[in-house]
N, C-alpha and C positions, 0 to 999 in steps of 0.2 A: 311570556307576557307578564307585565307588570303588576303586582298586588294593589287595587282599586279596588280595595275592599271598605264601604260604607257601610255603615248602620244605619238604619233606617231616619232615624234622627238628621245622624249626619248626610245622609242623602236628599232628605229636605231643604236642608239647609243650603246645599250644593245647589241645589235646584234654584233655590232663591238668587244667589249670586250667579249661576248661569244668563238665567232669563232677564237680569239686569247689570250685568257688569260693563264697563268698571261701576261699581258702586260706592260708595261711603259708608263707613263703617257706621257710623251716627243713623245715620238714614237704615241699612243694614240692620241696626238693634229695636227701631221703631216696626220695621218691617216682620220681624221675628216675634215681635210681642203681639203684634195684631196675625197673622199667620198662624205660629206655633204659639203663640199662650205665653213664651218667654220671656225669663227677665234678661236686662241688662248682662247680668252675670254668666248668665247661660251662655247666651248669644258668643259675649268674649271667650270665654271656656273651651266652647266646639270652633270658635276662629282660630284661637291658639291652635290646639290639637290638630287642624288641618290644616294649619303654615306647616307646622313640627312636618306632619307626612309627606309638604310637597304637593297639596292636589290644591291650593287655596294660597296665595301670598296677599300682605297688606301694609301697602307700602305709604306713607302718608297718607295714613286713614283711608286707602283707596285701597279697596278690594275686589280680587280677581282672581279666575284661575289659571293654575298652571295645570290641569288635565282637563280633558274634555270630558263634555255627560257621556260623550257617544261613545269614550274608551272602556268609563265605569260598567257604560250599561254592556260591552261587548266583556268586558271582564268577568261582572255577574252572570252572563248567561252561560259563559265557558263554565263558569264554575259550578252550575246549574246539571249543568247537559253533563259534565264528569262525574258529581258527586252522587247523584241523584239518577243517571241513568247511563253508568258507565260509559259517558264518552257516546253512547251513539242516539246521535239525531233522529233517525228514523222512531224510537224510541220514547222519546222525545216528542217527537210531533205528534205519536199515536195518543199518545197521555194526553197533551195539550190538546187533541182535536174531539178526543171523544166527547161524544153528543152534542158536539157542536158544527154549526154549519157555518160554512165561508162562503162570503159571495163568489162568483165568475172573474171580478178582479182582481180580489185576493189571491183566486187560486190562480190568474194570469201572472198577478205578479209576484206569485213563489216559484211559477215555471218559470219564469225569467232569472230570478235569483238562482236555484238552482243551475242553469245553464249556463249563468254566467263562473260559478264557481266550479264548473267543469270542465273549464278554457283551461 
């Protein structure tokens, strides 16, 4: 799997050009100052830095990604579930569910996830 490793900053920021892309950069830096507090400078700073990695391009001022949130987020959780609870989910879930309750759906639709990843 591919290194879709954000910081939290920069996962923000990803966020913002997801949920509106294509976007404009211009627009883009107004959007980051009212959001994240940002200056101009900032904004262009973590634009650069994420052309450089390949997860973000900005091509006449029009900005978009080239990875998806869905990859980032399946990225960070492998690296969650490995570092944090040696690779196993069961593991994982115990930690994540304790004292916690899930509805009847939730818990329908992790039976189905699980089933389906046992095809």
């Amino acid at each position: 799997m591919e290194n879709y490793k954000l910081f939290d900053a920069e996962y923000k920021f990803a966020c913002i050009v997801w949920e509106r892309e294509p976007i404009n950069s211009t627009e883009l830096v107004k959007l980051c100052a009212k959001e994240l507090g940002w200056k101009k400078s900032t904004t262009y700073t973590v634009l650069k830095k994420l052309c450089e990695r390949n997860v973000l391009q900005n091509v006449d001022a029009m900005v978009t990604s080239l990875v998806k949130k869905e990859d980032v987020q399946k990225y960070e959780s492998n690296t969650i579930v490995e570092k944090t609870f040696d690779g196993s989910l069961p593991k994982f879930l115990t930690a994540f569910l304790d004292n916690r309750k899930i509805t009847s759906e939730e818990a329908n639709e992790l039976r189905q996830i699980i089933e389906e990843a046992t095809k």
